[in-house]
C-alpha positions in Angstrom: -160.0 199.6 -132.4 -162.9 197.7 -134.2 -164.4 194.7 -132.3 -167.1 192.6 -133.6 -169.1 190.8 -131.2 -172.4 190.0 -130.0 -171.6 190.6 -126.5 -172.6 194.5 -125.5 -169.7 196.9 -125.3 -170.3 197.6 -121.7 -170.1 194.6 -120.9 -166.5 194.3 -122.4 -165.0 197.9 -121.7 -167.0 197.2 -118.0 -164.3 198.5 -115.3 -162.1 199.7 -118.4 -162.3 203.7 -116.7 -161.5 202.2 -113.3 -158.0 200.5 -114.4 -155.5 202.5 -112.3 -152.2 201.0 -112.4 -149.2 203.3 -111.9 -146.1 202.5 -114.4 -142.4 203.8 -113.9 -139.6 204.2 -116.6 -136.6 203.0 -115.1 -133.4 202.1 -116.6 -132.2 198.7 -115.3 -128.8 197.4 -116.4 -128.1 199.8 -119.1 -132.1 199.0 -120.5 -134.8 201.6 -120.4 -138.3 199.7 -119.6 -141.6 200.5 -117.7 -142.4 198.7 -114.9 -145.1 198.3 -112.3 -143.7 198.5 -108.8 -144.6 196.0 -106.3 -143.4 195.7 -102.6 -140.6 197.2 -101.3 -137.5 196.8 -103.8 -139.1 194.8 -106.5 -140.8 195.8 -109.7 -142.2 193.7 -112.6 -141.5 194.4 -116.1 -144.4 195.2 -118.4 -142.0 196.1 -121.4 -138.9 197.1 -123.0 -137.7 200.3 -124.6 -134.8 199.2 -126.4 -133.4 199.7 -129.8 -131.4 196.5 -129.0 -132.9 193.4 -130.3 -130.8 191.1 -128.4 -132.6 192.7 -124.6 -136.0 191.3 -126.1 -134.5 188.0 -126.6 -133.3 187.9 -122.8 -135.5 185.9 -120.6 -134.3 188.3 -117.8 -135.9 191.2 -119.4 -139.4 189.3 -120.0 -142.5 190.9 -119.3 -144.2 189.5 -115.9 -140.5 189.2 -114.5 -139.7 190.3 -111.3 -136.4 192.2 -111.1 -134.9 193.6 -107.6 -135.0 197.4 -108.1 -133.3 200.1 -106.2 -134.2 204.0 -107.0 -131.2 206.1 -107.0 -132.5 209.5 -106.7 -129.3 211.2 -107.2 
């Protein structure tokens, strides 16, 4: 990645090492995607993993959306 700017790379990549966000693979309606999980049963799609190109056209599958999820750990 080349940036040009004026501003001081720490001062852009500042808190970069501290990002600690923990993403799941789940597969949701037939649809593999990660996710970030939230409360309880619900997790919000960050993006798709889908050979299909239909799913990326679905509003339901958007990132940001929140989608009721249920882990079956069977």
């Amino acid at each position: 990645m080349i940036i040009h700017s004026i501003i001081p790379m720490e001062t852009i990549f500042a808190g970069f090492e501290s990002m600690n966000e923990q993403f799941t693979e789940i597969d949701y309606m037939g649809i593999k995607m990660q996710v970030q999980m939230m409360n309880g049963n619900q997790a919000k799609i960050v993006r798709l993993f889908s050979p299909i190109a239909s799913d990326y056209l679905n509003p339901k599958f958007a990132p940001g959306q929140i989608i009721g999820f249920h882990p079956d750990f069977s």
